[in-house]
Structure formats: C-alpha cells, structure tokens
Short mmCIF file of the C-alpha atoms (twelve columns), coordinates in Angstrom:
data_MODEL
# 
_entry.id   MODEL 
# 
loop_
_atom_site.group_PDB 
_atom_site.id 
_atom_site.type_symbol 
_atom_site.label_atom_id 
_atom_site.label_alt_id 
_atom_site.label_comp_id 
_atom_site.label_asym_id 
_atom_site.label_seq_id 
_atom_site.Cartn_x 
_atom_site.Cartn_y 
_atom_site.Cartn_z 
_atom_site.pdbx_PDB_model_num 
ATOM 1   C CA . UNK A 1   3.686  108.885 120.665 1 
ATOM 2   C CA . UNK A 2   5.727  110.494 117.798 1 
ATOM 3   C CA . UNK A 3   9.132  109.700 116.597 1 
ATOM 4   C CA . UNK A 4   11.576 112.425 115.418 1 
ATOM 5   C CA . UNK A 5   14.656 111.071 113.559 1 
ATOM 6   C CA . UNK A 6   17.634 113.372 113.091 1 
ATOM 7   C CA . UNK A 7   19.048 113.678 109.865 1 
ATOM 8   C CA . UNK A 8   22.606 115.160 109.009 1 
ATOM 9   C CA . UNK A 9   21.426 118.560 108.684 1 
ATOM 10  C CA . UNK A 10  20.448 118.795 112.190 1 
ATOM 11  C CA . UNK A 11  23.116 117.411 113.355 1 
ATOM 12  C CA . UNK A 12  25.161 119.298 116.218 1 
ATOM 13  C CA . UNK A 13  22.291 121.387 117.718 1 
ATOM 14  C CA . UNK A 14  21.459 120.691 121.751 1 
ATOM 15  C CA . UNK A 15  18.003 118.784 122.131 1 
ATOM 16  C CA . UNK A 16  16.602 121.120 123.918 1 
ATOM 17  C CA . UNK A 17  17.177 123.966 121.164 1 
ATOM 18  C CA . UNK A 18  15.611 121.366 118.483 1 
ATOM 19  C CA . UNK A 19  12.996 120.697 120.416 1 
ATOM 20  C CA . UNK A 20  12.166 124.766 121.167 1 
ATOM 21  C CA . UNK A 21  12.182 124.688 116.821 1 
ATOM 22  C CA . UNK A 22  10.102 121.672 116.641 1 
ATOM 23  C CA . UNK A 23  7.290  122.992 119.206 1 
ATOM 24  C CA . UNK A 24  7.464  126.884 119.038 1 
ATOM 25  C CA . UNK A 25  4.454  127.520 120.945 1 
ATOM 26  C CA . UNK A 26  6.254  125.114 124.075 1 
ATOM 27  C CA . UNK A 27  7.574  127.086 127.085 1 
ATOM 28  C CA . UNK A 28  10.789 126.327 128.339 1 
ATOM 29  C CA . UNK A 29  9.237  124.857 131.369 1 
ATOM 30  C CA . UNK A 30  7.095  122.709 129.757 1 
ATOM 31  C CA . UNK A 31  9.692  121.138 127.574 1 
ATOM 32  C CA . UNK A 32  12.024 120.950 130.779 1 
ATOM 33  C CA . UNK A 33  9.305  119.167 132.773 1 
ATOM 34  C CA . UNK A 34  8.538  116.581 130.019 1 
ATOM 35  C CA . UNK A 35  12.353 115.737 129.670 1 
ATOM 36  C CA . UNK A 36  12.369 115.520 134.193 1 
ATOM 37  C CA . UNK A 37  8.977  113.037 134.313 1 
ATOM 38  C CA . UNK A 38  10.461 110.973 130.968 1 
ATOM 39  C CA . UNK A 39  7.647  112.222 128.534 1 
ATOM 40  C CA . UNK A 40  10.879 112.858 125.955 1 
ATOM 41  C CA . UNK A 41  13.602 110.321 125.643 1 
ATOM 42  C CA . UNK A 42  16.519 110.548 123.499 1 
ATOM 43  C CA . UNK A 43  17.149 107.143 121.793 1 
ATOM 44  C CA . UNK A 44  14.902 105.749 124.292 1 
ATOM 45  C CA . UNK A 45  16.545 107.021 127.203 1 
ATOM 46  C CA . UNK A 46  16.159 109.741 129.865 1 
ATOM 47  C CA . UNK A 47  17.547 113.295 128.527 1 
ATOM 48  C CA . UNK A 48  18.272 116.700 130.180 1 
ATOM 49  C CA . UNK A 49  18.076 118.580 127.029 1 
ATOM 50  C CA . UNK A 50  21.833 119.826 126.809 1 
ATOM 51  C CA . UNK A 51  22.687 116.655 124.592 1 
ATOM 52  C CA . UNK A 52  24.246 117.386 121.428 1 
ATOM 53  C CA . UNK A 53  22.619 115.754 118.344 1 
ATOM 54  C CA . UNK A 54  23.841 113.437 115.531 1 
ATOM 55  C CA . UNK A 55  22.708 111.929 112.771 1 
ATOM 56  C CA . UNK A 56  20.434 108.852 113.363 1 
ATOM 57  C CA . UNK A 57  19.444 109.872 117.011 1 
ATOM 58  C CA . UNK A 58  15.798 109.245 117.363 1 
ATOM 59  C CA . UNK A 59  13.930 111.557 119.674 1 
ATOM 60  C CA . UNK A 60  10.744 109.943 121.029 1 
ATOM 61  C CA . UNK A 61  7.812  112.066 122.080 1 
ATOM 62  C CA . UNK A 62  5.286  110.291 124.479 1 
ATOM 63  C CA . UNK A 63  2.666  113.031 124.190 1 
ATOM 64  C CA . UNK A 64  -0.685 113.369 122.444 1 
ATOM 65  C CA . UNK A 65  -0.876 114.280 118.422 1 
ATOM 66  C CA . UNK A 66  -2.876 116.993 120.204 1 
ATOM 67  C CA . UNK A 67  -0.510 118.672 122.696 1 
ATOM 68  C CA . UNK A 68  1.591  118.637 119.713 1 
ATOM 69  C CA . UNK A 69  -0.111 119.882 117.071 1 
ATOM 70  C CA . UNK A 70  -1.178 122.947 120.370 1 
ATOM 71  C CA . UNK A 71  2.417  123.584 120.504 1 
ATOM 72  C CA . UNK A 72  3.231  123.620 116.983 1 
ATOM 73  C CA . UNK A 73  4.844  120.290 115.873 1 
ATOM 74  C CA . UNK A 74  2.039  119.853 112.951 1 
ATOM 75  C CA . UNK A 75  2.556  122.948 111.395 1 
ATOM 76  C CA . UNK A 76  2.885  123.511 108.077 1 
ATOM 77  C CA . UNK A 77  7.497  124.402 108.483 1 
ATOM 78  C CA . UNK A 78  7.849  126.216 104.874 1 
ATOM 79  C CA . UNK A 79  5.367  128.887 105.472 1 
ATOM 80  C CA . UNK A 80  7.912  131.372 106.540 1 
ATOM 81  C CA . UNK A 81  10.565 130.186 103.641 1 
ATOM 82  C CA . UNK A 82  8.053  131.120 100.537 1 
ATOM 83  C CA . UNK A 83  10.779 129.679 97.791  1 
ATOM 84  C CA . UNK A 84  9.499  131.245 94.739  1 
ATOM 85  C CA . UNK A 85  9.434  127.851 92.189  1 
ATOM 86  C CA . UNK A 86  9.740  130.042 89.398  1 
ATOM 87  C CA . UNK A 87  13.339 131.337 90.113  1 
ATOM 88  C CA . UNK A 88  16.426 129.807 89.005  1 
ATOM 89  C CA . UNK A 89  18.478 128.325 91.271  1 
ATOM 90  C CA . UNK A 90  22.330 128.495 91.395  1 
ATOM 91  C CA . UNK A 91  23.875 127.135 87.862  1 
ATOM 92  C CA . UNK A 92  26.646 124.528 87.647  1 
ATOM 93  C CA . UNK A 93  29.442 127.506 86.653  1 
ATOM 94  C CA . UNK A 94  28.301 129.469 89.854  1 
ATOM 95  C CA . UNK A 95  29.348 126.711 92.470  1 
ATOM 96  C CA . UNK A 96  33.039 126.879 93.357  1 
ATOM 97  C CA . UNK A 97  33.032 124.134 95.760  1 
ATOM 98  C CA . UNK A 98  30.341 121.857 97.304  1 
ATOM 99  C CA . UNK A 99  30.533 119.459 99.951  1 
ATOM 100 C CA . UNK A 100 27.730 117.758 102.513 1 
ATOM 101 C CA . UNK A 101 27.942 120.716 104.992 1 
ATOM 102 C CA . UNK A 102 29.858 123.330 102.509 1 
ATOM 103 C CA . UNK A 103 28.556 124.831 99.583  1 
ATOM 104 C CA . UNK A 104 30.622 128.063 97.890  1 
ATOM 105 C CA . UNK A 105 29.252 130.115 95.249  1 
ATOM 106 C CA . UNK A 106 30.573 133.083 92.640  1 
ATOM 107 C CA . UNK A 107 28.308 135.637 93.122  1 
ATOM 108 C CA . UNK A 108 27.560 137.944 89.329  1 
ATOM 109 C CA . UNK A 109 28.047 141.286 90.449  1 
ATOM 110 C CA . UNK A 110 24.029 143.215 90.525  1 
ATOM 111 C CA . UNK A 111 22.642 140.886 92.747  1 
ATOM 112 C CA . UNK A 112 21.738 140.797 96.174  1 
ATOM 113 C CA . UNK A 113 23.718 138.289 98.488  1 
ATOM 114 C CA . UNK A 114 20.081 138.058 100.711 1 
ATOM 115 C CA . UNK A 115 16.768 139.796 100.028 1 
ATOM 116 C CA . UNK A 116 15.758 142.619 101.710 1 
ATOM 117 C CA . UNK A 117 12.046 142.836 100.490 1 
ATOM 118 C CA . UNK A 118 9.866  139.411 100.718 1 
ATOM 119 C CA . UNK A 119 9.620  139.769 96.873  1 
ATOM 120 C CA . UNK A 120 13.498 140.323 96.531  1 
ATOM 121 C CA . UNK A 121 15.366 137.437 94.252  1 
ATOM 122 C CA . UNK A 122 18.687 137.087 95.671  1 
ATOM 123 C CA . UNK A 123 21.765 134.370 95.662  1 
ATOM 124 C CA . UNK A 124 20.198 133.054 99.225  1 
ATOM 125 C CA . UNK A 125 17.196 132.354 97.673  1 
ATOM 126 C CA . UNK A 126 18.601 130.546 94.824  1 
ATOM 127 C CA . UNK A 127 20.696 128.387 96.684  1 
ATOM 128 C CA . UNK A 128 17.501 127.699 98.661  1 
ATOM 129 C CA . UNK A 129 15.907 126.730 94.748  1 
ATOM 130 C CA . UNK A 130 19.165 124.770 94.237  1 
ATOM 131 C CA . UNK A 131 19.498 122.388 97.146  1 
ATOM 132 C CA . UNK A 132 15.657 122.080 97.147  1 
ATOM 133 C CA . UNK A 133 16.043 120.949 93.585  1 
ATOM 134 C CA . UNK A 134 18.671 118.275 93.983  1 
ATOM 135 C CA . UNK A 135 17.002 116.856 97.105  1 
ATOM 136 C CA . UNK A 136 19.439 117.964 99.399  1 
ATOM 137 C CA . UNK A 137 16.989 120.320 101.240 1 
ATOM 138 C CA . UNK A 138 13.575 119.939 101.881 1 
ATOM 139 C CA . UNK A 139 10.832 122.770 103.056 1 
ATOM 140 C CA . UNK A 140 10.005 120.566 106.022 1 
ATOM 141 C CA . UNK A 141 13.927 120.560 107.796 1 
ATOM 142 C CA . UNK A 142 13.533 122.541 110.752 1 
ATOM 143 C CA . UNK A 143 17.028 123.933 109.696 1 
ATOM 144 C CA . UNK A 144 17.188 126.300 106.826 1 
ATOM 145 C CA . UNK A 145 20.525 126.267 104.945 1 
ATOM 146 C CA . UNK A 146 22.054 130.081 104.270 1 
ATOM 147 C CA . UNK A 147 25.061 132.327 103.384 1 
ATOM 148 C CA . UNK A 148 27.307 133.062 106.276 1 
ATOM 149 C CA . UNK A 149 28.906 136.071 104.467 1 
ATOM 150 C CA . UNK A 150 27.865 138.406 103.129 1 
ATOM 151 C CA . UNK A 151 28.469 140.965 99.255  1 
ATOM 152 C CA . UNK A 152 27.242 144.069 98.568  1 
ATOM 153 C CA . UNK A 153 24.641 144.256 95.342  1 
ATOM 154 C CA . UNK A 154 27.757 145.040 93.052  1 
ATOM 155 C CA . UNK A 155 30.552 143.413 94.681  1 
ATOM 156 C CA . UNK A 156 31.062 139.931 92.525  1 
ATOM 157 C CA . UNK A 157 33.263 136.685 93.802  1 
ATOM 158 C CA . UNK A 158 33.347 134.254 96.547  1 
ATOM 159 C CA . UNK A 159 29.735 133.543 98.823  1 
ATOM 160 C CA . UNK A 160 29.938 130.828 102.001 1 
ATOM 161 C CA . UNK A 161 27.059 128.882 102.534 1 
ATOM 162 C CA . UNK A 162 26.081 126.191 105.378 1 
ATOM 163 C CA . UNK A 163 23.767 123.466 104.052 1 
ATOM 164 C CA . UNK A 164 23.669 121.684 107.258 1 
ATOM 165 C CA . UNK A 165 23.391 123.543 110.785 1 
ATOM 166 C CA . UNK A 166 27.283 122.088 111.628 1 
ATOM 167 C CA . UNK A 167 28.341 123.621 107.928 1 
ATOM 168 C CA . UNK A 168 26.936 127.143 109.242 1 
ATOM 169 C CA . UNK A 169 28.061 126.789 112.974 1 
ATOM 170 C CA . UNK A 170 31.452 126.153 111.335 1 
ATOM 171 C CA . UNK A 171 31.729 128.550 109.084 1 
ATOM 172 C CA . UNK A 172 30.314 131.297 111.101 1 
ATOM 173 C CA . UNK A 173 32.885 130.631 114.016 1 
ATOM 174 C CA . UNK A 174 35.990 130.703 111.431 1 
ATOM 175 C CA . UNK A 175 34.701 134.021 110.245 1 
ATOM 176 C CA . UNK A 176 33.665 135.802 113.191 1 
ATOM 177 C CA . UNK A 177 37.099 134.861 114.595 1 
ATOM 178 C CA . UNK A 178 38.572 135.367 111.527 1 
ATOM 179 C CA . UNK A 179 40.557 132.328 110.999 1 
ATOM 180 C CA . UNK A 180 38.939 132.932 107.124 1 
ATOM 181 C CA . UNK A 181 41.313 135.269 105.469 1 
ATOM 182 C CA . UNK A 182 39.453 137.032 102.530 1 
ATOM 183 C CA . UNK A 183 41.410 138.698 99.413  1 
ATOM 184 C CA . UNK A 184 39.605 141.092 97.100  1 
ATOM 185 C CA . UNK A 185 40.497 142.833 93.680  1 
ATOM 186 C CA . UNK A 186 40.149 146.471 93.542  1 
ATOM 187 C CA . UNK A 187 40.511 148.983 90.621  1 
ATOM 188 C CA . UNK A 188 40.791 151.811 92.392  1 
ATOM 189 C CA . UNK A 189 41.646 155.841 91.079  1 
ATOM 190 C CA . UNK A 190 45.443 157.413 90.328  1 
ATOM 191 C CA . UNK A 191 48.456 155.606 89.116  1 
ATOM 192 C CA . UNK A 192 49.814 153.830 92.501  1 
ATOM 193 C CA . UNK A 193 53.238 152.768 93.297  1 
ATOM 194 C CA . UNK A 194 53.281 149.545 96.168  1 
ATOM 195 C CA . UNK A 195 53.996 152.190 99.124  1 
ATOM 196 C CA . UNK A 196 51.827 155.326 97.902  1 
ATOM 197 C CA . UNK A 197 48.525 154.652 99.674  1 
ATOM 198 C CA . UNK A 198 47.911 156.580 102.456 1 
ATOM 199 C CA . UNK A 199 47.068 159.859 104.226 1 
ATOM 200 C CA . UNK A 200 48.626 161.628 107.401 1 
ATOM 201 C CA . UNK A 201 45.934 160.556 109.448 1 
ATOM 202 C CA . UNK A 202 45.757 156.963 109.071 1 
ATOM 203 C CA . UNK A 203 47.403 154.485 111.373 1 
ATOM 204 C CA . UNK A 204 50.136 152.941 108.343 1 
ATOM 205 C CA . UNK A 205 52.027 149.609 108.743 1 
ATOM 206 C CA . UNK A 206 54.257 147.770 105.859 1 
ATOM 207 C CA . UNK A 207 53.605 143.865 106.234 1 
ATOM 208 C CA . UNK A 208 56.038 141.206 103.768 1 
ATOM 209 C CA . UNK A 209 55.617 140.831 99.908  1 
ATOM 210 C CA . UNK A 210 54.957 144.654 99.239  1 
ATOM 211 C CA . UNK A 211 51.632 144.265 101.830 1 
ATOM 212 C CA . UNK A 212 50.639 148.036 103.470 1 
ATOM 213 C CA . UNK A 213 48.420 147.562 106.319 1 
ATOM 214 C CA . UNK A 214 45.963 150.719 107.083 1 
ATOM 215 C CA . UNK A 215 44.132 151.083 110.419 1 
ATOM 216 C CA . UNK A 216 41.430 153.264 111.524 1 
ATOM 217 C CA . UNK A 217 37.628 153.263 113.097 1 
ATOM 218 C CA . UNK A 218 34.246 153.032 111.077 1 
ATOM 219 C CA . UNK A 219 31.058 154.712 111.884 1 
ATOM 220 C CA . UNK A 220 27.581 153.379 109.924 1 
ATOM 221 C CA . UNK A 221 24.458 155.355 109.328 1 
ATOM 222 C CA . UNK A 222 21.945 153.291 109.036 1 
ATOM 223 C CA . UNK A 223 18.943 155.632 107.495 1 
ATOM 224 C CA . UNK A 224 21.606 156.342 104.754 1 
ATOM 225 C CA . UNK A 225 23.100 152.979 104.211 1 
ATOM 226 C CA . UNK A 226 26.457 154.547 104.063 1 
ATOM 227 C CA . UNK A 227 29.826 154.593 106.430 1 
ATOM 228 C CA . UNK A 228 32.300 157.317 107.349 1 
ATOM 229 C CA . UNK A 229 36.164 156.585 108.473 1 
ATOM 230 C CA . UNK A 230 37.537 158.066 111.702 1 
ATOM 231 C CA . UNK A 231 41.567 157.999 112.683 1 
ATOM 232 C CA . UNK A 232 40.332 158.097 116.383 1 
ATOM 233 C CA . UNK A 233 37.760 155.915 118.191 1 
ATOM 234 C CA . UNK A 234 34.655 156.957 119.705 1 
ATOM 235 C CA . UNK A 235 30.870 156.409 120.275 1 
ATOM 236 C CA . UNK A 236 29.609 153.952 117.833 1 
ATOM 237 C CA . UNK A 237 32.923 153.432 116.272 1 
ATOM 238 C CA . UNK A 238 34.049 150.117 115.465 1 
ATOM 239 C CA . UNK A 239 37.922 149.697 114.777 1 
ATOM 240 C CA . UNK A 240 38.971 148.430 111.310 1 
ATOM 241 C CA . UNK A 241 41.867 146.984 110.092 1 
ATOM 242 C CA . UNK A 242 42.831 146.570 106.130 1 
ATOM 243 C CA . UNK A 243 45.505 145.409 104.311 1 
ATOM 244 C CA . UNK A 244 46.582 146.355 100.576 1 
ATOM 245 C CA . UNK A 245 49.021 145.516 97.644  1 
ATOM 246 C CA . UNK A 246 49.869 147.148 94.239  1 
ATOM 247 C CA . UNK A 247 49.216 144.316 91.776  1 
ATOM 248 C CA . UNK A 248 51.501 143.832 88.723  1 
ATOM 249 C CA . UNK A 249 48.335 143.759 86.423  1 
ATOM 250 C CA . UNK A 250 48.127 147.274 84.454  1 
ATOM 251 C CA . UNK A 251 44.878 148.836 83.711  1 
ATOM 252 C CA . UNK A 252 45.088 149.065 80.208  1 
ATOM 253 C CA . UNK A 253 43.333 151.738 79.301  1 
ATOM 254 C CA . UNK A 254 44.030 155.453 79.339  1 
ATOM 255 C CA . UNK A 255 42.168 156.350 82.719  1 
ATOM 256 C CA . UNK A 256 44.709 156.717 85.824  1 
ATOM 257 C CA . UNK A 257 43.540 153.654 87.537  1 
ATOM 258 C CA . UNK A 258 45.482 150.720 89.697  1 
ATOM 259 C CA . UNK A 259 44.238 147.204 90.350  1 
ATOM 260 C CA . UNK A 260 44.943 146.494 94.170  1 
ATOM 261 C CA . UNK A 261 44.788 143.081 96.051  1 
ATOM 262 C CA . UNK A 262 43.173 143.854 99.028  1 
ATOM 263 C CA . UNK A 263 42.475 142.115 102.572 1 
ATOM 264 C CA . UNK A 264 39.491 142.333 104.370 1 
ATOM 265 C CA . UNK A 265 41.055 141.692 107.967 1 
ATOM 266 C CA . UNK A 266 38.080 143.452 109.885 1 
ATOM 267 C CA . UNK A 267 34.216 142.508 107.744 1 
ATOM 268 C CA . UNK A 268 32.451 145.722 108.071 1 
ATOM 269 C CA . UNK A 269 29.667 146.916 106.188 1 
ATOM 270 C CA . UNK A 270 31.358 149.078 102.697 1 
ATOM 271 C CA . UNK A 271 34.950 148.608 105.084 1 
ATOM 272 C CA . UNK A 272 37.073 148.490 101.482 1 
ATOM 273 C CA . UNK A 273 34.998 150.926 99.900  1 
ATOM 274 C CA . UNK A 274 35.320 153.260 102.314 1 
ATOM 275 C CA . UNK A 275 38.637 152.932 103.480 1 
ATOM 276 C CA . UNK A 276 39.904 153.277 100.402 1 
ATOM 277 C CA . UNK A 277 37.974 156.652 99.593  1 
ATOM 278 C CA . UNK A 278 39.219 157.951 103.214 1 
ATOM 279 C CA . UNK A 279 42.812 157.898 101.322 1 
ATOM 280 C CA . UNK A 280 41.833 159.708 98.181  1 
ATOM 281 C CA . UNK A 281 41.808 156.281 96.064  1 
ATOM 282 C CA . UNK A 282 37.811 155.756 96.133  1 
ATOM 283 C CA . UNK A 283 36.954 152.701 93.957  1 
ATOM 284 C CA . UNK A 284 36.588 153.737 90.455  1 
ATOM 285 C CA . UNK A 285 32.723 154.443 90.011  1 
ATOM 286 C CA . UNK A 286 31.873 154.174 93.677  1 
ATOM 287 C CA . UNK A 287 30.012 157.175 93.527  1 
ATOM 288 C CA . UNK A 288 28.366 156.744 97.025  1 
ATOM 289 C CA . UNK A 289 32.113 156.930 98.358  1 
ATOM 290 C CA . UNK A 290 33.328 159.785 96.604  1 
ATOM 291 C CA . UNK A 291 33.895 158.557 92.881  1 
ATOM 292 C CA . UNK A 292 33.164 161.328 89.666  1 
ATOM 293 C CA . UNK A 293 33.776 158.282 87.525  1 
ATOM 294 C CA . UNK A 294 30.423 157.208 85.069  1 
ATOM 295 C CA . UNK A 295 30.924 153.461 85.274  1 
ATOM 296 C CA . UNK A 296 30.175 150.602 87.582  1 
ATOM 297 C CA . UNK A 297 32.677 149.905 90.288  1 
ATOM 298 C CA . UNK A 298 35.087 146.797 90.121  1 
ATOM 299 C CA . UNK A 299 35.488 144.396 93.421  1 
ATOM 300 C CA . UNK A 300 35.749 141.108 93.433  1 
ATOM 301 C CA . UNK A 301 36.062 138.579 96.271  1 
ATOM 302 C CA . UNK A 302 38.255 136.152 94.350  1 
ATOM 303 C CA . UNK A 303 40.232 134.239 96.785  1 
ATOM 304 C CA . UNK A 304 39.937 132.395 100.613 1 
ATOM 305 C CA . UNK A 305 42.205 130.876 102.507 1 
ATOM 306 C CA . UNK A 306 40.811 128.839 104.960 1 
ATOM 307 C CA . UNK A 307 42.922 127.450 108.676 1 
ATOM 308 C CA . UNK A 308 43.914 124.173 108.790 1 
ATOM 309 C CA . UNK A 309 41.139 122.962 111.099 1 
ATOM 310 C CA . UNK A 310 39.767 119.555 111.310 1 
ATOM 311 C CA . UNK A 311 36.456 119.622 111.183 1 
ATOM 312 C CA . UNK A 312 36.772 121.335 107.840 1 
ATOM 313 C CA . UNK A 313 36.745 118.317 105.098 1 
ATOM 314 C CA . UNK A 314 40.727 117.608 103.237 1 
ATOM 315 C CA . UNK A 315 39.526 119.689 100.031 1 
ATOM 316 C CA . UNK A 316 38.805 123.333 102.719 1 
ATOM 317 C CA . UNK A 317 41.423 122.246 105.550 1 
ATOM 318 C CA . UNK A 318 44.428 124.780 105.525 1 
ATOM 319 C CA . UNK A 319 43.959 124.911 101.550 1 
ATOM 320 C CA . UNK A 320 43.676 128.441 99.600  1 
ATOM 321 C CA . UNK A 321 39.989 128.587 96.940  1 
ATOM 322 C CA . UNK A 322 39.638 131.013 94.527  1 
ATOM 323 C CA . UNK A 323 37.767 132.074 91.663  1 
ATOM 324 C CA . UNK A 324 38.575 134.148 88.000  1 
ATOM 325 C CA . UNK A 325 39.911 137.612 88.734  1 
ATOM 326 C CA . UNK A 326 38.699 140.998 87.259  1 
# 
C-alpha cells in the first residue's frame, strides 16, 4: 500500500490524469479497473477517476511496491527536467510579480523565453533554478512549473509563468481566450503622425484615444522561421488582428524613427514584426522583416492588463502590471 498526498501544485488536475503521470507505463484500463474493484481510493473512498484534486487529498494505492515500481511510480521524476545547477536562476530585479500560483518575470532582451536545444539556457530554465532554489519546486512534483507566453530571443518585457498546475491552467485559458490584453513598445522606421500607418491593402479601423486597428491573415514557414502577411485568407492562413498608437515620446536622435504603443490582439509567431513591415514601418533593425538599419531592434512587452476574474488573486484581478519602458 502507498500513500500519495497532494500538495498545492497539483491541485486542480482530475485523478485519473494524475494518476496516468504518476504510473506512465499504466494503461488506461488498468488504472480504470483498479479504481472499479477499489484497489485506488481517494481519501479512503471509492473513486471514478474524474474527481478534481485539492490540496491535502490523499490518494491511497492498495497495490504492490512492485506493480508500481512495473508501471513507473518509483522512477527517478527529474530525469527528463536536467536543471543545469550551475545556471543562475531569475534575480530579485527580474520578478515583476509573484504569488503561490503566479510568478511574472522581465525578460533582458538576447535570451530565449524556452530552450530549443537540451543544452540551451533560457528564462524557463531559470525560473526552474529559481523556484527550485527557494523550495517552492522540487524535481520530484509530477507537475513542472513553466511560461505560458511566450518572447522572441530579442523581444524584452513581461513573461507569465504558472508555478502550480491551477496557475498555468489559469493563465493559459485567459490567454488563449484572450481576456489578457498585451501592450508592446515599438520603435519603428519614418516620422509617423497618429493616423499615417497603413497601406491600401490592409483591412484599417480607428478605435478611441488615437488607437488604429489593422487587420489581415499570417502565413508561417516553418524551415525558415519567418512569416509573410496576406490581406485575403487562404490555406494555412491564420487571421490577425493588431492595434497601434503614435506615442508622444520623440526619438531623439536624428534617424526618422517613431515609438508606437502597440496591441497584440491576435499572439502569432513575429505577428508585430511582421505586420508592421507589411505597412512599410518594419521595426528599426529587424532585418529578417525588411529593416536596412545596423542596430538591434527595440520591442518591449511592458504592460498587461489582466480581466477582473476571480480566481485571479486581488493584486492580478481586473488590475493593469507593467514594467520600465524603452
């Protein structure tokens, strides 16, 4: 017989699902049959496997150390994380906000939001080395804490992570229904004025408070890394939706440049970099997207607003976070 206690960062996942994680190897028939004949209780009582766990549940396991260790329950759980000691983890002036599900972080522009290459170093993996160093994590949790958005290498500003599995769940819904809106400084080529942005064949809206809204459909090749904007849908198009303002702030040197606040409505893959170049304003030193400019390119995630939902905690709920701009 084996006890499983469930701590907060398991919290909210079905039994059945934790159990699938805790034996790998287990079919679902197997796991199904041992919940039917009463071999795996939940807080001592008959389960089917679609209850939904919280903190201090106790799963009981009336099986051999045997069949579990067959099916996996003994093995070793941080062989697939491989947390490099060495690195260093997140440092106090990167974390924006932190709560027990919720942890936000300023990414430096030049790194990678999650590795790509087992012997990548990226702000994943730090946060990993961060919450492993305060305790808050361990390499044995069945659930692995990671971003939910995510930056390209040289775009800096605002990262969501979920510590716990309800913090990601959470966060992931908001954002794939976009109930997260996401604002972004851009310093972007030519001398704008608030309604100049724009080409003949792009869908153009004007929103309140000087906002232009531009429409349009994005196509991504993968062996290239790189997207191209349509004006019309079609096959392996996906529709995109961004909004823009001319900020007051001047670029102060001699270059014809413009700092825009931009909204990232839709969250495709290089949506604001390209978008932008399809209207002749590519960001300044975006080379990929159409940029002569020798320098790197300037975007910065630097504000969130999140919905007033409560299972957020007070400090997120229907409150605007943001972070140092360019």
């Amino acid at each position: 017989m084996r006890e499983i206690h469930i701590e907060h960062s398991d919290e909210g996942q079905r039994l059945d699902k934790f159990l699938h994680r805790y034996m790998k190897e287990a079919t679902n028939g197997f796991i199904y049959k041992m919940l039917r004949k009463k071999n795996i209780k939940l807080n001592r009582m008959k389960a089917s496997g679609g209850e939904l766990l919280k903190e201090g549940d106790v799963i009981t396991l009336f099986l051999s150390d045997e069949t579990i260790s067959k099916f996996g329950g003994d093995q070793e759980r941080s062989a697939d994380r491989d947390i490099d000691t060495g690195i260093r983890p997140l440092q106090p002036d990167e974390i924006v906000y932190e709560d027990e599900d919720i942890l936000i972080i300023d990414k430096p522009a030049g790194e990678l939001s999650q590795r790509a290459k087992l012997e990548d170093v990226s702000i994943n993996e730090r946060m990993l080395k961060y919450l492993l160093d305060k305790g808050a994590w361990d390499l044995g949790d069945l659930f692995t804490p990671g971003i939910c958005n995510r930056l390209d290498r040289n775009t800096s500003g605002l990262i969501l992570a979920g510590k716990t599995l309800h913090g990601s769940k959470l966060l992931s819904e908001l954002i794939r229904e976009r109930r997260i809106r996401k604002f972004y400084i851009a310093l972007v080529e030519g001398r704008l004025d608030s309604k100049e942005l724009g080409s003949a064949d792009q869908t153009i809206r004007e929103g309140d408070d000087g906002w232009i809204y531009i429409d349009g459909y994005l196509s991504k090749d993968e062996k290239k890394n790189k997207v191209t904007i349509y004006s019309e849908d079609g096959e392996n198009r996906s529709r995109i939706l961004t909004g823009y303002r001319v900020m007051d702030k001047r670029y102060p040197g001699d270059e014809e440049l413009t700092y825009l606040e931009v909204e990232l409505i839709t969250g495709k893959t290089h949506q604001i970099r390209a978008h932008l170049a399809s209207v002749a304003h590519p960001l300044a030193g975006d080379k990929k997207y159409g940029s002569h400019m020798n320098r790197p390119y300037m975007l910065r995630a630097y504000r969130v607003i999140f919905p007033d939902d409560e299972r957020l905690a007070d400090a997120l709920r229907g409150r605007e976070l943001r972070v140092g701009e360019l």
